[in-house]
N, CA, C and O atoms as a GROMACS GRO file, in nm:
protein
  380
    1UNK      N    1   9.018   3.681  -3.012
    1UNK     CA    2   9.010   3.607  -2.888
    1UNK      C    3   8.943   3.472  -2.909
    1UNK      O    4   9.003   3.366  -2.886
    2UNK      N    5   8.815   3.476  -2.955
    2UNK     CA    6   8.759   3.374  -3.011
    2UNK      C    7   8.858   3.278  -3.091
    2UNK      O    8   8.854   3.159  -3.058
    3UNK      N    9   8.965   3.320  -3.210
    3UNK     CA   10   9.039   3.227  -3.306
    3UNK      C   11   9.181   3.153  -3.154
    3UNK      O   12   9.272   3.074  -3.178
    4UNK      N   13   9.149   3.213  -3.021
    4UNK     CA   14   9.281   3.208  -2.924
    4UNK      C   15   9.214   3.039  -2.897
    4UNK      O   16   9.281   2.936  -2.898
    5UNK      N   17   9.080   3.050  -2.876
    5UNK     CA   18   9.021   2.966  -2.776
    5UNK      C   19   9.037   2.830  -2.853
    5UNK      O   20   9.074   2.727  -2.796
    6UNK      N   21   9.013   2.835  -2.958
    6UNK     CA   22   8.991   2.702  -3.057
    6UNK      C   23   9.152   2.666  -3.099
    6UNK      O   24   9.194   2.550  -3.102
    7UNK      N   25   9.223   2.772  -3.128
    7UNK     CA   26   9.383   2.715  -3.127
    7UNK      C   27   9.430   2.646  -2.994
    7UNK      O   28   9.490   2.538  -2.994
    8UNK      N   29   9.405   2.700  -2.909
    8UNK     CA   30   9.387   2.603  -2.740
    8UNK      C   31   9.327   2.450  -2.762
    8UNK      O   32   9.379   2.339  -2.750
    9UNK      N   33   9.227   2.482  -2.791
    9UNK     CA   34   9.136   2.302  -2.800
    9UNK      C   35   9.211   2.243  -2.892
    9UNK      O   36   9.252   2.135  -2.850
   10UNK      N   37   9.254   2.273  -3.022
   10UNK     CA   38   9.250   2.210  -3.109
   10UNK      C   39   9.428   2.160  -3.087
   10UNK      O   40   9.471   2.060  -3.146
   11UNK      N   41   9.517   2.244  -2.997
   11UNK     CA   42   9.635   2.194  -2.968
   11UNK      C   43   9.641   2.061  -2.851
   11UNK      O   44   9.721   1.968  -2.841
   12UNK      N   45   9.530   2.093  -2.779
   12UNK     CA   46   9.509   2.052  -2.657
   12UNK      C   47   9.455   1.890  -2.718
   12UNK      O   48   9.500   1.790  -2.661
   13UNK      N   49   9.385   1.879  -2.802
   13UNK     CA   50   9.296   1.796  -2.866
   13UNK      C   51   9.428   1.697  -2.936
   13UNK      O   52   9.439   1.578  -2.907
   14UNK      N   53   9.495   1.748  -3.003
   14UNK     CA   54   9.627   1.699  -3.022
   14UNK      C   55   9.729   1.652  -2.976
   14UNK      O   56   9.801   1.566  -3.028
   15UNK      N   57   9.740   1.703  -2.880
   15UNK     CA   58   9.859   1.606  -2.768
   15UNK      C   59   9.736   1.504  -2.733
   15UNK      O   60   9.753   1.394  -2.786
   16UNK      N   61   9.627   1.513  -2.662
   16UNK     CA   62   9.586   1.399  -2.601
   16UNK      C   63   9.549   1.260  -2.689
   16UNK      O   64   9.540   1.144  -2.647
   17UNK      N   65   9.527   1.322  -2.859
   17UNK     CA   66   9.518   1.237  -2.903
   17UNK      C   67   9.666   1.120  -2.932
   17UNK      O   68   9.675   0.998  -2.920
   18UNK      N   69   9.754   1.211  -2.970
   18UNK     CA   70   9.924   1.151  -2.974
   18UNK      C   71   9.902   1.097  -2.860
   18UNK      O   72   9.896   0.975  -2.874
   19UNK      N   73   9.887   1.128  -2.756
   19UNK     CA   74   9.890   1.088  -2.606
   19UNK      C   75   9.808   0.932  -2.602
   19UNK      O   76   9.850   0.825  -2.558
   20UNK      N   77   9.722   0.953  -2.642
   20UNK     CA   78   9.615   0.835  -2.623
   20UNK      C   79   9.666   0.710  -2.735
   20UNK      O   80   9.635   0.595  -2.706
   21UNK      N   81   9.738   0.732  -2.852
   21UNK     CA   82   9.793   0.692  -2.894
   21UNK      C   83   9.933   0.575  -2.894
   21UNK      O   84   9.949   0.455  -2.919
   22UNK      N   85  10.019   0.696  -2.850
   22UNK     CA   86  10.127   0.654  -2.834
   22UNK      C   87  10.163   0.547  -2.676
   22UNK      O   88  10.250   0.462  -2.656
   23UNK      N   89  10.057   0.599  -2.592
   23UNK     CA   90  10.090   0.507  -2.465
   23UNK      C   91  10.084   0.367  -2.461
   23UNK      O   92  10.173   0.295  -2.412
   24UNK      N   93   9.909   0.302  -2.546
   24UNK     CA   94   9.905   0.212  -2.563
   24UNK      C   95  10.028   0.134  -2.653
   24UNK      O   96  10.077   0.029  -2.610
   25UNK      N   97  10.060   0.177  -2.743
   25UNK     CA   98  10.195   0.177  -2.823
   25UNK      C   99  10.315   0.097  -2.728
   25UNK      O  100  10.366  -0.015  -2.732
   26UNK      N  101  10.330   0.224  -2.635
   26UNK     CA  102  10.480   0.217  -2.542
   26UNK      C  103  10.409   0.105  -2.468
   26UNK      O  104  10.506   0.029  -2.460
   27UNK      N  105  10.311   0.041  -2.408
   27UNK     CA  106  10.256  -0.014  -2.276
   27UNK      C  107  10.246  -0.163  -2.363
   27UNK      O  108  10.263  -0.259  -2.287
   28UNK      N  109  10.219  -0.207  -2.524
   28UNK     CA  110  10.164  -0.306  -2.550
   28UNK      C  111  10.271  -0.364  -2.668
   28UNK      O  112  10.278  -0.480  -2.708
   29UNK      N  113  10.362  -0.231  -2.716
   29UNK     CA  114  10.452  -0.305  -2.798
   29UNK      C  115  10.537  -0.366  -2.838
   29UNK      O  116  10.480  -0.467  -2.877
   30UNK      N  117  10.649  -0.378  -2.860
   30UNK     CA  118  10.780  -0.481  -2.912
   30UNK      C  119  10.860  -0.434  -2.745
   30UNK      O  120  10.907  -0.531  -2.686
   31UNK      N  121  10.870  -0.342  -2.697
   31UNK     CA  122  10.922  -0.279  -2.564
   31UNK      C  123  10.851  -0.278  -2.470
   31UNK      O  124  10.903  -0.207  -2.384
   32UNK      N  125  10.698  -0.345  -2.418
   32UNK     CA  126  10.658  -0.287  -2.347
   32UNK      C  127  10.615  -0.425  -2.247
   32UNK      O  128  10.691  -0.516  -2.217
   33UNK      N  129  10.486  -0.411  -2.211
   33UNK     CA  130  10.437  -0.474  -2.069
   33UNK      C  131  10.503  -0.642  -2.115
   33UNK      O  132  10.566  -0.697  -2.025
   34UNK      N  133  10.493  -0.697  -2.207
   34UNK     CA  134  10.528  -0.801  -2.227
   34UNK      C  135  10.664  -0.847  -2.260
   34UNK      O  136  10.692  -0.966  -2.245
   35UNK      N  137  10.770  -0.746  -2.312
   35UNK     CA  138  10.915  -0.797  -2.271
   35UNK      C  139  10.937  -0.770  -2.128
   35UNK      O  140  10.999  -0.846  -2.054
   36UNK      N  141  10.879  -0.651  -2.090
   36UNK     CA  142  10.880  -0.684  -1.912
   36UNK      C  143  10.854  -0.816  -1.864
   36UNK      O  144  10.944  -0.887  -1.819
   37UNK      N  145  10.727  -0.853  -1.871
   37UNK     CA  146  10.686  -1.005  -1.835
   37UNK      C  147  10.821  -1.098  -1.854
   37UNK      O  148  10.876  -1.154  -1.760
   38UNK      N  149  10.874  -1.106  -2.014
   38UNK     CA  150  10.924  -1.228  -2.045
   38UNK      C  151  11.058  -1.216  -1.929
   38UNK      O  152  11.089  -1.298  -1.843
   39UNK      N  153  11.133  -1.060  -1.968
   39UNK     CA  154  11.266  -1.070  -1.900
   39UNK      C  155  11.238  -1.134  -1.750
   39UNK      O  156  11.290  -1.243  -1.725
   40UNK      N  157  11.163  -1.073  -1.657
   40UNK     CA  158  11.116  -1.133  -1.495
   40UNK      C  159  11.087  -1.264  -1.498
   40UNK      O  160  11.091  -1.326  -1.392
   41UNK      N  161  11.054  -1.325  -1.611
   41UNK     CA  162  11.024  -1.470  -1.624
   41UNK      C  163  11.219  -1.535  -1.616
   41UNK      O  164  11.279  -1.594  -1.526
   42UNK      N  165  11.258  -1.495  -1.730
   42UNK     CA  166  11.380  -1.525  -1.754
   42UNK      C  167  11.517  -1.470  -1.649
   42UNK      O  168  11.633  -1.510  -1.662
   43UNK      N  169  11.459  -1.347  -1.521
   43UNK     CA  170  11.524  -1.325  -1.404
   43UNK      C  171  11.477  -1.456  -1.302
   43UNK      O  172  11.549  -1.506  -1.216
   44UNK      N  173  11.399  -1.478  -1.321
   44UNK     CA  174  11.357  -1.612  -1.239
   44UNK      C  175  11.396  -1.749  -1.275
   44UNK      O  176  11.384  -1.838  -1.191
   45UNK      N  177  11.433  -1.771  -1.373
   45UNK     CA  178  11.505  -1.867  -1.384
   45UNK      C  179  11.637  -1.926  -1.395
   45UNK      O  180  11.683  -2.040  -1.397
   46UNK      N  181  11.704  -1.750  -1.406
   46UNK     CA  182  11.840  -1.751  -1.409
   46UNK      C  183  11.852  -1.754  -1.196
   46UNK      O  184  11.958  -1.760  -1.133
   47UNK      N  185  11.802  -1.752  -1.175
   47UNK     CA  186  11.793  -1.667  -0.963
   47UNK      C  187  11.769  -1.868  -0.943
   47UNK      O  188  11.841  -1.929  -0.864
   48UNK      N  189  11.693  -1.920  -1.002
   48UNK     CA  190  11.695  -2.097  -0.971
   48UNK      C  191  11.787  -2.133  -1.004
   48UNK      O  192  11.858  -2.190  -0.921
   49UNK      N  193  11.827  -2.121  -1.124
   49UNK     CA  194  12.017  -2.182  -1.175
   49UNK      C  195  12.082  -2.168  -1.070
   49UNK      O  196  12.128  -2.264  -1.008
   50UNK      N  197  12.094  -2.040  -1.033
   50UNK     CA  198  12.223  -1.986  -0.964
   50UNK      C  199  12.201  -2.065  -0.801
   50UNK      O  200  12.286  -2.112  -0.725
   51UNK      N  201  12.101  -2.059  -0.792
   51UNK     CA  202  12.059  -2.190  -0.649
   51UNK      C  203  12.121  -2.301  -0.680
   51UNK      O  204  12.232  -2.313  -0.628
   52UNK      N  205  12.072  -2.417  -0.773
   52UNK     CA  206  12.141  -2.490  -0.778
   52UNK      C  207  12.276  -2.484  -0.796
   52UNK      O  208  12.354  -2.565  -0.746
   53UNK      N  209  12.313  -2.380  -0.875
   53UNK     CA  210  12.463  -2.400  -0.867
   53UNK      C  211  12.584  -2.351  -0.736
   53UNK      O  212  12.698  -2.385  -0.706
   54UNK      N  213  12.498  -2.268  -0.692
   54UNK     CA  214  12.564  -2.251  -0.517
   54UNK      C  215  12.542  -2.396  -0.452
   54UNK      O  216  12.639  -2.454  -0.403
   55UNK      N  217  12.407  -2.458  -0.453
   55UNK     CA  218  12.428  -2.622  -0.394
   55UNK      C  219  12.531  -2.755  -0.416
   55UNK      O  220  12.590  -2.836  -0.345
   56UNK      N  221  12.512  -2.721  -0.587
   56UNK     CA  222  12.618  -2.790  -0.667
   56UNK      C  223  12.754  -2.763  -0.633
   56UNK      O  224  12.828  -2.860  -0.620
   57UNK      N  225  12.808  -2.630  -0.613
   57UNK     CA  226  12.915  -2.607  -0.575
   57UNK      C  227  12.981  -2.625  -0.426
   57UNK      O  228  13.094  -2.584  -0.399
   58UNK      N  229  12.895  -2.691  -0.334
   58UNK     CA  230  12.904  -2.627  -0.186
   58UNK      C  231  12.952  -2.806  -0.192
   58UNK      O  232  13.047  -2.860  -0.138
   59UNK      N  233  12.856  -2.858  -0.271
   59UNK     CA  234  12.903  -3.043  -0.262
   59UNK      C  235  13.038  -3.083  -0.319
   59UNK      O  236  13.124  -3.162  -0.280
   60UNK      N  237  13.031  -3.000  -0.428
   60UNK     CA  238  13.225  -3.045  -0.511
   60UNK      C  239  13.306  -2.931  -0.432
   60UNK      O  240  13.408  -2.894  -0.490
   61UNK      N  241  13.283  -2.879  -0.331
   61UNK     CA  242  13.402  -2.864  -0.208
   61UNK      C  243  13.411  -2.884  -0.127
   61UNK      O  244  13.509  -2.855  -0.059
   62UNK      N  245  13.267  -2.976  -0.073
   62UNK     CA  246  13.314  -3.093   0.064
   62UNK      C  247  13.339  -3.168  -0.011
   62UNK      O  248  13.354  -3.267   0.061
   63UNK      N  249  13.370  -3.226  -0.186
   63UNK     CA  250  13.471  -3.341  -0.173
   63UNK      C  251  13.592  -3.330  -0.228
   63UNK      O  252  13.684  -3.412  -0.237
   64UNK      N  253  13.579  -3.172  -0.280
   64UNK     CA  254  13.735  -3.167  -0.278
   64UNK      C  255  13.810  -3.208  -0.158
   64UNK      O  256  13.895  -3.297  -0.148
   65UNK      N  257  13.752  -3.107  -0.046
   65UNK     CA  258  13.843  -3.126   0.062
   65UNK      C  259  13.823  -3.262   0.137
   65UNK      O  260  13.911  -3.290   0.218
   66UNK      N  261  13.706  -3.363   0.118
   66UNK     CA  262  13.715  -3.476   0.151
   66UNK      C  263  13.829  -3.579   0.071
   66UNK      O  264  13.866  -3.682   0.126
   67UNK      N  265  13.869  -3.547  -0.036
   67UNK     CA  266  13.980  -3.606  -0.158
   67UNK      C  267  14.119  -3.527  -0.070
   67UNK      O  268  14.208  -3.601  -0.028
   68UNK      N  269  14.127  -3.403  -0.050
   68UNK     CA  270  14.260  -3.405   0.018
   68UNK      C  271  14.284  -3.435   0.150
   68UNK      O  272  14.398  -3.458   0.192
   69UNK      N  273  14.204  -3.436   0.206
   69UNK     CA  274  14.224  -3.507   0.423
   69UNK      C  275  14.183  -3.640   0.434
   69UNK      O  276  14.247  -3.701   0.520
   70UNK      N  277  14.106  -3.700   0.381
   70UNK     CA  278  14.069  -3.828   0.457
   70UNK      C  279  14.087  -3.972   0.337
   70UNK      O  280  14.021  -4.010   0.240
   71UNK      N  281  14.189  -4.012   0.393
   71UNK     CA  282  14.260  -4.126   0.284
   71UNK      C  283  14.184  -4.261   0.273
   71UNK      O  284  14.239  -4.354   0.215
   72UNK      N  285  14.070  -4.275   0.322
   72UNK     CA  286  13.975  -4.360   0.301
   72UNK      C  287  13.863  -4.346   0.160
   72UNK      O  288  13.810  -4.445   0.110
   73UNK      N  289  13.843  -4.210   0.115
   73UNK     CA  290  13.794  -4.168   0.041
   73UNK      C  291  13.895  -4.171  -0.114
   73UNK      O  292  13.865  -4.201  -0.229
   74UNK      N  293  14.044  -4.116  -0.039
   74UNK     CA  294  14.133  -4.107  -0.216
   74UNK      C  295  14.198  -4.287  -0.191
   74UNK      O  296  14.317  -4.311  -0.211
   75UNK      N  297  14.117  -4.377  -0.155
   75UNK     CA  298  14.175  -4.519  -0.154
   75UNK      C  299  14.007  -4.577  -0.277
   75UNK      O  300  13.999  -4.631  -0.387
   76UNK      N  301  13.906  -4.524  -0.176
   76UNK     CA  302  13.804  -4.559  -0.253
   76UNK      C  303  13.776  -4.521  -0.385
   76UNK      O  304  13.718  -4.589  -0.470
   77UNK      N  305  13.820  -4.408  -0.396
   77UNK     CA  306  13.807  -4.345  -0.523
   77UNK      C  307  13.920  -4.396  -0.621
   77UNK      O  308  13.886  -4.416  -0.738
   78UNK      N  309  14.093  -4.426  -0.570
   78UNK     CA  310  14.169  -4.514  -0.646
   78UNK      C  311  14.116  -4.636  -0.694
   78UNK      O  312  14.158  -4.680  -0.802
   79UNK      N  313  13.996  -4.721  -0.604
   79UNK     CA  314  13.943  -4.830  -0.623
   79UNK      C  315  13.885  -4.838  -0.766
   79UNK      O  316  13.931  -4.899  -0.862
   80UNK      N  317  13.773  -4.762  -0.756
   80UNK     CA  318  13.651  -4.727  -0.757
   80UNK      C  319  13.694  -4.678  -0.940
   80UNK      O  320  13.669  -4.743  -1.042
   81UNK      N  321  13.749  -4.571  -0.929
   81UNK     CA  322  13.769  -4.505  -1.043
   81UNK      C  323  13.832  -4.527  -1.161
   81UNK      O  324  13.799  -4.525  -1.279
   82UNK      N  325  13.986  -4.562  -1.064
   82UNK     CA  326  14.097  -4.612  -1.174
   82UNK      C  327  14.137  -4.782  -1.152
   82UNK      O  328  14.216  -4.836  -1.230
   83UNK      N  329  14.082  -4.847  -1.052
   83UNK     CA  330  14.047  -5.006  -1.063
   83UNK      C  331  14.199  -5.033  -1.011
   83UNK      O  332  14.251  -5.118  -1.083
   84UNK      N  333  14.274  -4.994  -0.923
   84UNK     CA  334  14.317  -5.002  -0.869
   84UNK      C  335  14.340  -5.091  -0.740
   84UNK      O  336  14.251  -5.111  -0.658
   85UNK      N  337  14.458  -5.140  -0.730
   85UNK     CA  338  14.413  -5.303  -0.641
   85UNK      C  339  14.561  -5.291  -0.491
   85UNK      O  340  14.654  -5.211  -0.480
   86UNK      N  341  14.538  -5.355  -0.442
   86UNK     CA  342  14.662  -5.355  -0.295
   86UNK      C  343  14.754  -5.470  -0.328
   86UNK      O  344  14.690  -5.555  -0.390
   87UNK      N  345  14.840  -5.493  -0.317
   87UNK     CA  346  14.939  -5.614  -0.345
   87UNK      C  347  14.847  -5.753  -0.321
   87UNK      O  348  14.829  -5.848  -0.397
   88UNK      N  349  14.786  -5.723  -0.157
   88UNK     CA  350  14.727  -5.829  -0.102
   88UNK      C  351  14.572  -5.887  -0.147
   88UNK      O  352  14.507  -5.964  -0.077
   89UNK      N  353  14.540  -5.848  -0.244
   89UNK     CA  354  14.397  -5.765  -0.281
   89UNK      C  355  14.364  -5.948  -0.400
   89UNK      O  356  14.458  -6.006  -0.454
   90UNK      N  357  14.227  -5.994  -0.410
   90UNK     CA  358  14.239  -6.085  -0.436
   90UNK      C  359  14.147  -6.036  -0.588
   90UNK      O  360  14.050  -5.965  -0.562
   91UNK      N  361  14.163  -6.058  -0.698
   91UNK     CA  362  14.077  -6.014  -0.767
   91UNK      C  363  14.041  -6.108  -0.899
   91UNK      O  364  14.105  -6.163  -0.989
   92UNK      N  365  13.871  -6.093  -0.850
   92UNK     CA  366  13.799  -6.184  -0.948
   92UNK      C  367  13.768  -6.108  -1.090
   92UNK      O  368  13.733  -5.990  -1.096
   93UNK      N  369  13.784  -6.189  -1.196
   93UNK     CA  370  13.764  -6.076  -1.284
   93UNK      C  371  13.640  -6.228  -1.428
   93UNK      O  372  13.654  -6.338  -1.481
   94UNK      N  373  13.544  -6.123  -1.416
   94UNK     CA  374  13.442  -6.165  -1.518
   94UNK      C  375  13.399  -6.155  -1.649
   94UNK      O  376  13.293  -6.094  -1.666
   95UNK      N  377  13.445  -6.191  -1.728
   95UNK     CA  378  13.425  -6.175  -1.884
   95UNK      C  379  13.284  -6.235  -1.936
   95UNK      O  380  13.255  -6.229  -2.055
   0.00000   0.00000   0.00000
């Protein structure tokens, strides 16, 4: 009975030590509290991209659709872009 009690402790004594061991391990190592950190760092900056790029995107489709309805804009932009001129159009040109 006596050899029962000390095989108890001495098993018992053993997991907690693996135990005491291995947690800090799992909590501090190549997997643990600090690739947590980095990835939530790197979820946060991908969650700002994606902001700007919903903003970015919301502007190049008010001008898409400003380029197909309103012919003041695909005149300016013929101007503007490809240097484009009106028959009547007087043009100074500077070298």
């Amino acid at each position: 009975m006596r050899y029962g009690r000390w095989i108890i402790r001495l098993v018992l004594a053993s997991v907690l030590a693996v135990g005491f061991g291995y947690l800090p391990y799992r909590a501090y190592g190549p997997q643990g509290v600090s690739k947590a950190l980095r990835l939530m760092h790197d979820l946060e900056l991908v969650e700002r991209r994606n902001v700007d790029l919903k903003r970015e995107n919301h502007v190049l489709h008010r001008r898409i659709r400003q380029l197909k309805q309103d012919r003041a804009v695909i005149e300016q932009v013929a101007r503007d872009e490809l240097g484009l001129v009106r028959p009547d159009d007087i043009v100074f040109q500077f070298h």
